[in-house]
FIKOLZA-1660 file (N, C-alpha, C; in steps of 0.1 Angstrom, whole numbers, plus 5000, padded with zeros to 4 digits):
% residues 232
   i   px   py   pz ch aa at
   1 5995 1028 4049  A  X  N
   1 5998 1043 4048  A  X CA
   1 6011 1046 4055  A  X  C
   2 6021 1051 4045  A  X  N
   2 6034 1053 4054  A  X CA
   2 6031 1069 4064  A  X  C
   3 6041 1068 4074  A  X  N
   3 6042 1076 4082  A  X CA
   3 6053 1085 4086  A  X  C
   4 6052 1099 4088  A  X  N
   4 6066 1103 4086  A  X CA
   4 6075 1097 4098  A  X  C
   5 6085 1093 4092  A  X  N
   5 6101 1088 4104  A  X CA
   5 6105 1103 4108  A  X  C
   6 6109 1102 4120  A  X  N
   6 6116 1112 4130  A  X CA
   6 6128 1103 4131  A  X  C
   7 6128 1091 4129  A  X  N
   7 6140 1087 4131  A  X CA
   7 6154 1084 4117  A  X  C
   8 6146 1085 4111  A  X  N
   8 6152 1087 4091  A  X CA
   8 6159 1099 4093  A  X  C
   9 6153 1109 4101  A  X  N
   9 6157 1123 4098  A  X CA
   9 6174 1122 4109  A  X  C
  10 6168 1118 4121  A  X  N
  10 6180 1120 4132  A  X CA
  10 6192 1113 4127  A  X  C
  11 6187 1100 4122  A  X  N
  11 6200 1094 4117  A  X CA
  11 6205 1099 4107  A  X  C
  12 6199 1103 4094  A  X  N
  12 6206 1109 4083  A  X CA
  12 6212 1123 4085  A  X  C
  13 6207 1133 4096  A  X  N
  13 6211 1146 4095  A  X CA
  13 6224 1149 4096  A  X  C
  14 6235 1142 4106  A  X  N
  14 6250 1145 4104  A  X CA
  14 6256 1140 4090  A  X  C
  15 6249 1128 4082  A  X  N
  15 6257 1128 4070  A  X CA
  15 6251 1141 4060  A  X  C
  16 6236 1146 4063  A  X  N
  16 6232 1156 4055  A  X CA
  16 6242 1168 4061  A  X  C
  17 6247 1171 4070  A  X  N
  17 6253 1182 4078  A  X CA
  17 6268 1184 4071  A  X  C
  18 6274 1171 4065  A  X  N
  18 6282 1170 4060  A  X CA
  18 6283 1174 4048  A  X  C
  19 6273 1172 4040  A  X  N
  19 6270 1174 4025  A  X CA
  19 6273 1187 4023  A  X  C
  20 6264 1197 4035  A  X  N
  20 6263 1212 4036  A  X CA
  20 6276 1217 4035  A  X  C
  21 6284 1211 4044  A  X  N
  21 6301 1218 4045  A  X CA
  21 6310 1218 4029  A  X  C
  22 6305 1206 4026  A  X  N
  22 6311 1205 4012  A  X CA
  22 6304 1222 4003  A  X  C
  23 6291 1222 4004  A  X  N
  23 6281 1231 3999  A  X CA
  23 6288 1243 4002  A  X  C
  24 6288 1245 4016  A  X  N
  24 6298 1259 4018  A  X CA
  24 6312 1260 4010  A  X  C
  25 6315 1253 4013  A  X  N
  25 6331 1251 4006  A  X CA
  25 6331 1259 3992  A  X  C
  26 6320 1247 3984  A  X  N
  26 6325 1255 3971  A  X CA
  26 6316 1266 3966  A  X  C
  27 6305 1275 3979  A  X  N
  27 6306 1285 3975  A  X CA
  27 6310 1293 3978  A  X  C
  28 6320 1293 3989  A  X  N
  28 6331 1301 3996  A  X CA
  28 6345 1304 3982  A  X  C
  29 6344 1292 3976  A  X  N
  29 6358 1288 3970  A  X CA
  29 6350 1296 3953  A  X  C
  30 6337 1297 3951  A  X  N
  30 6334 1300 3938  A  X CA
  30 6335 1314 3938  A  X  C
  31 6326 1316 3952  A  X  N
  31 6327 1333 3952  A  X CA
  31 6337 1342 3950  A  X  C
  32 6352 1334 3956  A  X  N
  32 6363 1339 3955  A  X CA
  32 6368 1342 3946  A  X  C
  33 6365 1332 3937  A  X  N
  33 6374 1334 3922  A  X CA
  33 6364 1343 3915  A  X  C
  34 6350 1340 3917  A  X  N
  34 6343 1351 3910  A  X CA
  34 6346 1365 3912  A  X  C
  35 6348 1371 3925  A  X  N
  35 6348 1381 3929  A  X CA
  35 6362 1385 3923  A  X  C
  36 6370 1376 3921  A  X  N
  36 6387 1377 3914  A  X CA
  36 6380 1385 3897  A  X  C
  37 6368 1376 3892  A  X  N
  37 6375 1378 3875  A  X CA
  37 6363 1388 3880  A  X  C
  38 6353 1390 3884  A  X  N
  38 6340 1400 3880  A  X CA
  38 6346 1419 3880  A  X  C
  39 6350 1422 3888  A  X  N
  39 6356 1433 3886  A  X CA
  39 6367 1439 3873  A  X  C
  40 6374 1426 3871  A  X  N
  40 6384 1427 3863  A  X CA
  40 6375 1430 3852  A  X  C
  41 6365 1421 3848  A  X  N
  41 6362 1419 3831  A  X CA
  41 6351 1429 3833  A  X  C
  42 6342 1438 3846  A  X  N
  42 6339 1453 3843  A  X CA
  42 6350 1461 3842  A  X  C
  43 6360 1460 3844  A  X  N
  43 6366 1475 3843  A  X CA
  43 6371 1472 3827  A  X  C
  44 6374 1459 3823  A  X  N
  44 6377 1460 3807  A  X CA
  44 6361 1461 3797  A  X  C
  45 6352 1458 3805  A  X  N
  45 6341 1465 3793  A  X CA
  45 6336 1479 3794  A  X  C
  46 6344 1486 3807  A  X  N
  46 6343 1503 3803  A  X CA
  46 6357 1506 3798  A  X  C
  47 6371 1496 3793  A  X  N
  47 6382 1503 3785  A  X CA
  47 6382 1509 3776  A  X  C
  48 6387 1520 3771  A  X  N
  48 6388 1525 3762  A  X CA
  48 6395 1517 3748  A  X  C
  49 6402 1508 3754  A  X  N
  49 6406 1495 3748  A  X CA
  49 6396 1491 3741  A  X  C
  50 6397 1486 3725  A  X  N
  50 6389 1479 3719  A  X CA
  50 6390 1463 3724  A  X  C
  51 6398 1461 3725  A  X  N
  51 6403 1445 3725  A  X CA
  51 6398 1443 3736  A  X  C
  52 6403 1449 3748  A  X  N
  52 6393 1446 3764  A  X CA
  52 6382 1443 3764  A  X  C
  53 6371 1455 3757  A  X  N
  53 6359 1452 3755  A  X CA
  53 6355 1442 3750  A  X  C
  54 6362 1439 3739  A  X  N
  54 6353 1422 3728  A  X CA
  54 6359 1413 3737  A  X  C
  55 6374 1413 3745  A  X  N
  55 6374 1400 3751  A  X CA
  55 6361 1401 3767  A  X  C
  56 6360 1411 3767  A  X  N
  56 6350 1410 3779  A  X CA
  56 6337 1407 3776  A  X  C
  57 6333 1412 3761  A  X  N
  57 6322 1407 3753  A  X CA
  57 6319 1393 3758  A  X  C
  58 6329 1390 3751  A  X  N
  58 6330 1377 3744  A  X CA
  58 6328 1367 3753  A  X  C
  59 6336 1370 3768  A  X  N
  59 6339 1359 3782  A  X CA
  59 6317 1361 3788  A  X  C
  60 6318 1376 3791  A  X  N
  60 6306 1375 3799  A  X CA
  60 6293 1368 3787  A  X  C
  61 6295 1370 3773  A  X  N
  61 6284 1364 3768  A  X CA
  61 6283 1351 3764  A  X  C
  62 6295 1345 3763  A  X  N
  62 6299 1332 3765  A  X CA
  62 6289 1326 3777  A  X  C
  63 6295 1329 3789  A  X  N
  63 6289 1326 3802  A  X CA
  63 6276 1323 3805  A  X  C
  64 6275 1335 3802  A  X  N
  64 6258 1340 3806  A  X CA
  64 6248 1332 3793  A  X  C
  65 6255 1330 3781  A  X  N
  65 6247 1318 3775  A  X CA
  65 6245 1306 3776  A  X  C
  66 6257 1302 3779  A  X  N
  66 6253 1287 3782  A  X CA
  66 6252 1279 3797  A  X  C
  67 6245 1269 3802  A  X  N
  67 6242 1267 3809  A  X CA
  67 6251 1260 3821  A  X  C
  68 6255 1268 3832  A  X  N
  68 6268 1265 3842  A  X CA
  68 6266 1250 3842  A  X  C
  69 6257 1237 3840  A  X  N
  69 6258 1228 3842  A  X CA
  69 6270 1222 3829  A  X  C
  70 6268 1224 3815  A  X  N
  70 6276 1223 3806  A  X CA
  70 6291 1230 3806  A  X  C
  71 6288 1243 3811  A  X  N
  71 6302 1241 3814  A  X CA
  71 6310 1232 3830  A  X  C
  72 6302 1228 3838  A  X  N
  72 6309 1220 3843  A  X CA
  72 6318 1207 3838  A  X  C
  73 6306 1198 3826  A  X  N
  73 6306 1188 3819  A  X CA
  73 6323 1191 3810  A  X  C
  74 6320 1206 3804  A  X  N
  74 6332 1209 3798  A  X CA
  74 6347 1208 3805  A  X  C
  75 6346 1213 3817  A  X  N
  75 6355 1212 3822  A  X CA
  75 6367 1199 3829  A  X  C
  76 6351 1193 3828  A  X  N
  76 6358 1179 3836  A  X CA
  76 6357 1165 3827  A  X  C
  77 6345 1166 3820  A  X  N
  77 6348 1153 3809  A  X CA
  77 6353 1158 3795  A  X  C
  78 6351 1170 3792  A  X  N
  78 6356 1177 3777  A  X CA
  78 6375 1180 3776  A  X  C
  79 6380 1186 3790  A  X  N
  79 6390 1191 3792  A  X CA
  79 6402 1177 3786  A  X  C
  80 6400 1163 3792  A  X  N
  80 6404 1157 3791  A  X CA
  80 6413 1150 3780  A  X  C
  81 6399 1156 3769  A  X  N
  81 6407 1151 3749  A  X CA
  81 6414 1160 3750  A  X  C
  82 6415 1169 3756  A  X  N
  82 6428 1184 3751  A  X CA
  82 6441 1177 3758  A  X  C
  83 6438 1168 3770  A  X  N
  83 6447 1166 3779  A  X CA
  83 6453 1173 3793  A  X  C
  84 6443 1180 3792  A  X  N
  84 6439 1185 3805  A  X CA
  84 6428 1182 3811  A  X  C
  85 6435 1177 3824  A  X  N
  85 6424 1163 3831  A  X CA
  85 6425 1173 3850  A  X  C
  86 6412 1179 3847  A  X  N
  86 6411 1185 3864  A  X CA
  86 6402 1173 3873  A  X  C
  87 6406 1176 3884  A  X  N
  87 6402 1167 3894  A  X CA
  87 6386 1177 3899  A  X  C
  88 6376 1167 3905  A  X  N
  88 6363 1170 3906  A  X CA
  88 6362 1184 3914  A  X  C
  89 6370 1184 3926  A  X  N
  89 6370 1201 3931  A  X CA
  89 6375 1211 3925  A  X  C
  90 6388 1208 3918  A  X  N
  90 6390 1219 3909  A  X CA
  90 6383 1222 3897  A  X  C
  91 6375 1213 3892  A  X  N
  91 6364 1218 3880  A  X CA
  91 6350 1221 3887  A  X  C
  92 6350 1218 3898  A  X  N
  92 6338 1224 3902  A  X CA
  92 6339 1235 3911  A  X  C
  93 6350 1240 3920  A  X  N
  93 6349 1256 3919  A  X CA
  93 6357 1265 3906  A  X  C
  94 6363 1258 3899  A  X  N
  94 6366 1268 3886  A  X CA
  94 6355 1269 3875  A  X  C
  95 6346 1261 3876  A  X  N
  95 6333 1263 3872  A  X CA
  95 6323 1269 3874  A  X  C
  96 6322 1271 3889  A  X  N
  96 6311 1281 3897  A  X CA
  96 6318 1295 3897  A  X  C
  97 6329 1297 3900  A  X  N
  97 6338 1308 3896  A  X CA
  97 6337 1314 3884  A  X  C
  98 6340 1305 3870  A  X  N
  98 6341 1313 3861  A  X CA
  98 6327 1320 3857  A  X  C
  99 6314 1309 3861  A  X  N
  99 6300 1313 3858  A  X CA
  99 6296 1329 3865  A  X  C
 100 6297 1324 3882  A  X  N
 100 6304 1337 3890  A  X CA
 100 6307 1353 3883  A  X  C
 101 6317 1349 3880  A  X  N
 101 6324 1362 3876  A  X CA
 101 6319 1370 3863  A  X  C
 102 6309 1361 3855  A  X  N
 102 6306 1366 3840  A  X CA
 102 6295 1376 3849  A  X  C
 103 6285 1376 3853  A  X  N
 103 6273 1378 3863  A  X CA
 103 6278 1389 3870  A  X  C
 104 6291 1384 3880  A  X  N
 104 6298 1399 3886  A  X CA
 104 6303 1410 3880  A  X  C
 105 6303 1407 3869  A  X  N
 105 6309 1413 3863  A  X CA
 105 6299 1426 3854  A  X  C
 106 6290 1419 3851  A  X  N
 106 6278 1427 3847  A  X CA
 106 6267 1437 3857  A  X  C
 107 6274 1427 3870  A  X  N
 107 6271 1434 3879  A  X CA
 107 6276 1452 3885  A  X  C
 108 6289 1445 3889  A  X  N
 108 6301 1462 3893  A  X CA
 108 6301 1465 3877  A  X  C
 109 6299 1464 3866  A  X  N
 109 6295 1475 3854  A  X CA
 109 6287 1488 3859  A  X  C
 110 6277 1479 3859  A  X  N
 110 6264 1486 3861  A  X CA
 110 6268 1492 3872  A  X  C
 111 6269 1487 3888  A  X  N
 111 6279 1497 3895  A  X CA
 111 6284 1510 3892  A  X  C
 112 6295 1507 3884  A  X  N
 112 6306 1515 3882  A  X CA
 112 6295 1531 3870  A  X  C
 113 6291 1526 3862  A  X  N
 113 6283 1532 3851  A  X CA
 113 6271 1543 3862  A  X  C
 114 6267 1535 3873  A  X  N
 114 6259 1546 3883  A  X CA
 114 6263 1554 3891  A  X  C
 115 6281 1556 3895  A  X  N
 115 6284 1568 3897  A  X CA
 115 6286 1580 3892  A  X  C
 116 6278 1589 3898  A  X  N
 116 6274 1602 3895  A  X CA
 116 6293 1609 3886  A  X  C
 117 6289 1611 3873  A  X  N
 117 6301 1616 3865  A  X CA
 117 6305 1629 3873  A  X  C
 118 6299 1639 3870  A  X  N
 118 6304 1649 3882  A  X CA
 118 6317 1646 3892  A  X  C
 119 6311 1635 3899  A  X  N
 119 6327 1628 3910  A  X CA
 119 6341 1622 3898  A  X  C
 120 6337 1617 3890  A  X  N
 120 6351 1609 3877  A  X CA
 120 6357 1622 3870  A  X  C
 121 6346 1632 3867  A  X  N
 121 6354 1643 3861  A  X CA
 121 6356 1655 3870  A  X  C
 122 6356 1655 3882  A  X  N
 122 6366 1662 3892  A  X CA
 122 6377 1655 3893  A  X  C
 123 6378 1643 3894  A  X  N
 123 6387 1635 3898  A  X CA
 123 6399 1636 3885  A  X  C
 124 6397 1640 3872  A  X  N
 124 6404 1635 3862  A  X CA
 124 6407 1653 3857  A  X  C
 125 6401 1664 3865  A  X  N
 125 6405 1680 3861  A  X CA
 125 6414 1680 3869  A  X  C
 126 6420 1672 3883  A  X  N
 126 6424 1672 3893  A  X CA
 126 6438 1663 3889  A  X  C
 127 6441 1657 3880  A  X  N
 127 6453 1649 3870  A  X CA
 127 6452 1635 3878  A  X  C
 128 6439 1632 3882  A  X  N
 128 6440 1618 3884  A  X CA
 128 6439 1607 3867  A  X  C
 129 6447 1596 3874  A  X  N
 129 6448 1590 3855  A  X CA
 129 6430 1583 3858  A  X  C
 130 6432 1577 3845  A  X  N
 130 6418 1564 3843  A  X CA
 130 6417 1555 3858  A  X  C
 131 6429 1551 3860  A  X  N
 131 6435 1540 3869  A  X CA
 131 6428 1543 3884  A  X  C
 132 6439 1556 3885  A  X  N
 132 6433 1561 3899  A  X CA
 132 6419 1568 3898  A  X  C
 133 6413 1567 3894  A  X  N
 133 6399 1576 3891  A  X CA
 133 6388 1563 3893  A  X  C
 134 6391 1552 3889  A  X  N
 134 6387 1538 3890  A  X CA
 134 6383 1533 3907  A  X  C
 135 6396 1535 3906  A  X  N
 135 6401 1528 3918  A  X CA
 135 6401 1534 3934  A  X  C
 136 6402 1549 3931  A  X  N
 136 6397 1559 3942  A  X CA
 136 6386 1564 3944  A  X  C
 137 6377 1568 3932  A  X  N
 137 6363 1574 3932  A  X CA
 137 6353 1562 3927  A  X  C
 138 6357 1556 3914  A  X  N
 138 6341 1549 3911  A  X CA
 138 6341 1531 3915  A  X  C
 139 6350 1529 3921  A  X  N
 139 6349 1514 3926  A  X CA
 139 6346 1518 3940  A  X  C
 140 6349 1524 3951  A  X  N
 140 6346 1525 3967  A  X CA
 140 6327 1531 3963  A  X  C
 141 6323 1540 3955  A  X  N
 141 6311 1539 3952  A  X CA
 141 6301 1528 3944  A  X  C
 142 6308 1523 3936  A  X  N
 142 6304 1509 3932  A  X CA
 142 6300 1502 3939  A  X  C
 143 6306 1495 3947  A  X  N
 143 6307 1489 3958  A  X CA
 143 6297 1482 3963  A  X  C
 144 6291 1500 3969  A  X  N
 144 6281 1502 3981  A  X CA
 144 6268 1501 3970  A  X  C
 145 6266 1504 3955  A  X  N
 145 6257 1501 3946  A  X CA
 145 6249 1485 3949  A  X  C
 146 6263 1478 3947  A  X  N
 146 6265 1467 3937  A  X CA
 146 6260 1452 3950  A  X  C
 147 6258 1457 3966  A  X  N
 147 6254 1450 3975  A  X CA
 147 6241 1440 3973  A  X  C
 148 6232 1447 3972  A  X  N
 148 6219 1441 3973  A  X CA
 148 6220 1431 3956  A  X  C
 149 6227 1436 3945  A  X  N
 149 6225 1424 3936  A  X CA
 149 6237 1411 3935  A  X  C
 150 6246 1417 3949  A  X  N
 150 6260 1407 3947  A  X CA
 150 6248 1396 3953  A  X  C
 151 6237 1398 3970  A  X  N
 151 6237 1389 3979  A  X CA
 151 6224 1380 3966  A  X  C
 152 6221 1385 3959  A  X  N
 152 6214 1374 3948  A  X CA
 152 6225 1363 3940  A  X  C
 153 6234 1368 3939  A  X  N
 153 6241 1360 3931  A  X CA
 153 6249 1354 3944  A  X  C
 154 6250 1349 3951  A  X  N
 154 6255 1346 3967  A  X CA
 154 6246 1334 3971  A  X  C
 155 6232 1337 3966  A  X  N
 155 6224 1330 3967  A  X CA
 155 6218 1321 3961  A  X  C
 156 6222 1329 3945  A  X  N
 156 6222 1317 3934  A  X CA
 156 6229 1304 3933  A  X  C
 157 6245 1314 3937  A  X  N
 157 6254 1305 3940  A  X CA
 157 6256 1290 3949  A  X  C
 158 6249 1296 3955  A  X  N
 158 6245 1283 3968  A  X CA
 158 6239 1275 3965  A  X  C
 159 6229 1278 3954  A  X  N
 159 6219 1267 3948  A  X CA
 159 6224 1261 3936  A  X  C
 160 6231 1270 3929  A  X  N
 160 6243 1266 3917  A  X CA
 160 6250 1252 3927  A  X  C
 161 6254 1250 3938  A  X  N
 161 6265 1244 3937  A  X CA
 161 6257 1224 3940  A  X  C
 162 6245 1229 3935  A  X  N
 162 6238 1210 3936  A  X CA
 162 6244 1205 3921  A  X  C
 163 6246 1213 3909  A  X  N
 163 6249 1209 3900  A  X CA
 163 6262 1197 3897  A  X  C
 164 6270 1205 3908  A  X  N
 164 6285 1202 3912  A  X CA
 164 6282 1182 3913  A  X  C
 165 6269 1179 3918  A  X  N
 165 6269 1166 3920  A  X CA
 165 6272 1157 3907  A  X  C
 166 6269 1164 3898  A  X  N
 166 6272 1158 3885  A  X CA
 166 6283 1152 3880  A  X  C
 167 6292 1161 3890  A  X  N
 167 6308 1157 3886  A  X CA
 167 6313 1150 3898  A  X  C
 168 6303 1140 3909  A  X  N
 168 6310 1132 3916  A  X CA
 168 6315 1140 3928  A  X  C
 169 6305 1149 3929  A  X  N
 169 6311 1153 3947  A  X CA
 169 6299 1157 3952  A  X  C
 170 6302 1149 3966  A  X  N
 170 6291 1149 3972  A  X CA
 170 6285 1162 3982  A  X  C
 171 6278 1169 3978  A  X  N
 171 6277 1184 3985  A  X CA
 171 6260 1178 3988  A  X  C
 172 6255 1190 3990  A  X  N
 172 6242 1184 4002  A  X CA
 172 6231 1177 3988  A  X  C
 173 6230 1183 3980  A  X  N
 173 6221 1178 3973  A  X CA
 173 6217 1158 3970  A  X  C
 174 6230 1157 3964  A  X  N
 174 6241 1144 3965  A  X CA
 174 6240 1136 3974  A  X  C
 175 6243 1141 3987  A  X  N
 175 6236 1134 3999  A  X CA
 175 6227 1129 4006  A  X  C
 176 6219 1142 4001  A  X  N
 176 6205 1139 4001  A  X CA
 176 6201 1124 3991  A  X  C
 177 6207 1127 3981  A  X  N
 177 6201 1113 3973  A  X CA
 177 6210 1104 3975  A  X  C
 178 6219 1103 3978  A  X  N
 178 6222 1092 3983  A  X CA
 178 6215 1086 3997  A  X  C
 179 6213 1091 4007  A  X  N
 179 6204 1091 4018  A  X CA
 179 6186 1083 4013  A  X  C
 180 6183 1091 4005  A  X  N
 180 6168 1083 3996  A  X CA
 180 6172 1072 3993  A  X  C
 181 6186 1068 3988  A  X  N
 181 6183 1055 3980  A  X CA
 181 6188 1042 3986  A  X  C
 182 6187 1050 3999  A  X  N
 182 6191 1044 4013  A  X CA
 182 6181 1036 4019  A  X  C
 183 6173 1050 4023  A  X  N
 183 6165 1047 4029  A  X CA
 183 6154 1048 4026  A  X  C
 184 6150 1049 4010  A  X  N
 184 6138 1051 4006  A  X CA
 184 6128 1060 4013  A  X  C
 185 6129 1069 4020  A  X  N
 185 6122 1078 4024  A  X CA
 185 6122 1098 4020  A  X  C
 186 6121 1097 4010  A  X  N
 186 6122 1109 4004  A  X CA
 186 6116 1120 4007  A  X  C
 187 6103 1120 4012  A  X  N
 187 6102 1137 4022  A  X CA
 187 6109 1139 4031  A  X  C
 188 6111 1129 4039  A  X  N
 188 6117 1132 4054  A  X CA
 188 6133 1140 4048  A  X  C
 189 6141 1132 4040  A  X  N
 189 6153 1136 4038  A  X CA
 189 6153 1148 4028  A  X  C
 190 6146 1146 4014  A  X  N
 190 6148 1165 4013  A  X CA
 190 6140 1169 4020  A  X  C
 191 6133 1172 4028  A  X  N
 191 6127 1183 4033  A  X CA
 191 6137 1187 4041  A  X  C
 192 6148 1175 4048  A  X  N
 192 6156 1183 4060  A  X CA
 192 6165 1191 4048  A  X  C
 193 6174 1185 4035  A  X  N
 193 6179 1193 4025  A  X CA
 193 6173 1206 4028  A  X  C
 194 6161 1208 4018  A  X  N
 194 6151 1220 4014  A  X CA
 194 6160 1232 4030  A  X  C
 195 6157 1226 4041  A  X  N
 195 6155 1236 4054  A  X CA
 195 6171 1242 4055  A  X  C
 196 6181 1233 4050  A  X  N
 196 6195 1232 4051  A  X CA
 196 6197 1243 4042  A  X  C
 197 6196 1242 4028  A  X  N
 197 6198 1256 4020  A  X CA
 197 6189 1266 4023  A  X  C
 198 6176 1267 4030  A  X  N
 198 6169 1279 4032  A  X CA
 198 6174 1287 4046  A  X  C
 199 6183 1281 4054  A  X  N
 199 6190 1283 4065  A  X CA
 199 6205 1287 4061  A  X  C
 200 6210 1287 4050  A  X  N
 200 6223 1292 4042  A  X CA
 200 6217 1300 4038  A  X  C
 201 6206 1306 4029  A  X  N
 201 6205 1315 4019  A  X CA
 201 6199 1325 4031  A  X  C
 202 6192 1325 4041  A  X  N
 202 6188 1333 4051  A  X CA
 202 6197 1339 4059  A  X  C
 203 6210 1331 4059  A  X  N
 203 6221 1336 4067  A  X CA
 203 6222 1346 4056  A  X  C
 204 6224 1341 4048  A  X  N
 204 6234 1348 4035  A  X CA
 204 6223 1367 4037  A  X  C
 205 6215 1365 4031  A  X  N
 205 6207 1376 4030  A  X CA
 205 6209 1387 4043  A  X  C
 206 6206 1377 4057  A  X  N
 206 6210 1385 4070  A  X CA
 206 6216 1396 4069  A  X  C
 207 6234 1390 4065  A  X  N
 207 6248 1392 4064  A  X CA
 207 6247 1405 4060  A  X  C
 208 6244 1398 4047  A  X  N
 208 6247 1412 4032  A  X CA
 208 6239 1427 4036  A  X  C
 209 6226 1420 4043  A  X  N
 209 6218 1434 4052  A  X CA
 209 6223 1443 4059  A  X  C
 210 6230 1435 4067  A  X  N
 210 6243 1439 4083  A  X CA
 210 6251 1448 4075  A  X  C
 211 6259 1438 4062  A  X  N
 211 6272 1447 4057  A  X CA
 211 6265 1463 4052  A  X  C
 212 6257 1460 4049  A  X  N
 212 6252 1475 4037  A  X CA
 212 6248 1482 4047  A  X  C
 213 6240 1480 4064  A  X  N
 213 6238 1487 4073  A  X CA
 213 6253 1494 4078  A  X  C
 214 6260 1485 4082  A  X  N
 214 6272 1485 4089  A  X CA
 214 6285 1490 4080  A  X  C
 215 6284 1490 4070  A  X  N
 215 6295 1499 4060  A  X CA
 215 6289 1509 4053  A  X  C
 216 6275 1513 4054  A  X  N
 216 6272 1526 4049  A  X CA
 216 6274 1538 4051  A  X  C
 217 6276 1541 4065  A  X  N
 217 6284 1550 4071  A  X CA
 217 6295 1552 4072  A  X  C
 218 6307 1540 4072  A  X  N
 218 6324 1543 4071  A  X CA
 218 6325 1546 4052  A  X  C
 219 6314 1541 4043  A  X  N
 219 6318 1542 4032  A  X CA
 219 6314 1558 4026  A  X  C
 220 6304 1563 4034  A  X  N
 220 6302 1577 4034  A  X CA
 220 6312 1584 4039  A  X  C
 221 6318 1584 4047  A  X  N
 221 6328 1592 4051  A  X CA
 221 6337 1591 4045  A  X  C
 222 6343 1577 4041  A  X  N
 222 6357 1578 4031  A  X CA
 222 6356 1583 4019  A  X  C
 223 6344 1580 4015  A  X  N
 223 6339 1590 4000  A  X CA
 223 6338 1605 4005  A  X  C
 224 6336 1611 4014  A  X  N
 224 6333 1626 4017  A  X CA
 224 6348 1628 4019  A  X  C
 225 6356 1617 4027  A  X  N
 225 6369 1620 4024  A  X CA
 225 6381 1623 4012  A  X  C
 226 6375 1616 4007  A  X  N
 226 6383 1615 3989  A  X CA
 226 6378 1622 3984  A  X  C
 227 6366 1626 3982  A  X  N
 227 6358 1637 3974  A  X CA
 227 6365 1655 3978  A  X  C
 228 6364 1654 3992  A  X  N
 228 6374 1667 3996  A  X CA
 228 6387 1667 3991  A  X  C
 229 6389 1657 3988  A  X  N
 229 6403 1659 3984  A  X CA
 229 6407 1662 3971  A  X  C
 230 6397 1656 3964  A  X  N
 230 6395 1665 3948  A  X CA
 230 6388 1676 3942  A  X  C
 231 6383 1679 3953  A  X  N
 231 6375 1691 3956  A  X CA
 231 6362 1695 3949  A  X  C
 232 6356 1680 3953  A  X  N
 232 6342 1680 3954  A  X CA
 232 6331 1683 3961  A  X  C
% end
């Protein structure tokens, strides 16, 4: 009858500790770029723009259809016959990014679509353009919407990023299996995995709690502020 090792765990945990930092990394580095295209491609699926819309169509339902693992695969063994040959970190955060941003994007929509009209059409009797009416009244309200479904996709993202091992980088999941095939002892080592991501996604959740406690009141006031100013 095997027995659990305490010492499997001690010895492997700094290389699993290592895995994690890679782990952070690219979802530090996906989130970024997500948080880059997700806003962009809501504000083009409320353009008045036809063309904005279908390309925003087109990007978020692309996305959201097919499975972020294939588009990794795309990026890094497919890209190649075109002659564009990305290295394993740059297809693996421009892959969690672009998946990212289809999601964010559907996200600050919805956002944007739940500010109270009343506030967009004071703002626009008041000769604010599309632009400034965006960007002054229904994004600082968005915002504060759009918290509680960003820290899900924060979280997704964290667990999105084991896929990454596919493409040859070693992030915690990866290490973990390489650690098994080590040491043939597989509870001991994911289970410390398992506790590694449930100790990220717990921070994660904390945070996002803090910010929506901790910015709910400066974001009420700058909205009571801008709102007086359009004379709301």
């Amino acid at each position: 009858m095997n027995h659990f090792d305490f010492g499997v765990i001690m010895e492997w945990t700094p290389a699993l500790l290592q895995g994690l930092g890679i782990t952070i990394l690219f979802t530090i580095g996906g989130l970024i770029l997500g948080l880059l295209i997700g806003p962009v491609f809501a504000v083009f699926s409320l353009s008045r723009y036809t063309v904005l819309r279908i390309v925003s169509r087109i990007y978020i339902d692309a996305i959201r259809g097919t499975p972020l693992l294939l588009q990794l695969f795309i990026l890094y063994y497919a890209l190649p016959a075109l002659g564009l040959k990305l290295s394993a970190p740059v297809a693996g955060i421009l892959g969690l990014g672009i998946n990212a941003g289809a999601y964010l994007a559907e996200i600050f929509r919805a956002g944007i679509e739940s500010v109270p009209r009343p506030h967009v059409q004071a703002a626009r009797s008041l000769g604010m353009s599309a632009w400034q009416t965006m960007y002054r009244i229904e994004l600082p309200q968005a915002v504060a919407l759009v918290l509680p479904p960003m820290a899900n996709e924060m979280i997704s993202l964290v667990k999105s990023t084991s896929l990454i091992s596919t493409i040859a980088i070693d992030e915690l999941l990866r290490s973990g299996q390489i650690a098994v095939s080590i040491t043939f002892a597989p509870l001991e080592i994911y289970m410390v995995v398992a506790i590694l991501y449930l100790i990220v996604n717990l921070l994660l959740s904390g945070l996002v709690r803090w910010l929506e406690y901790r910015s709910g009141s400066a974001r009420r006031s700058e909205l009571k502020r801008t709102m007086q100013e359009v004379g709301v």
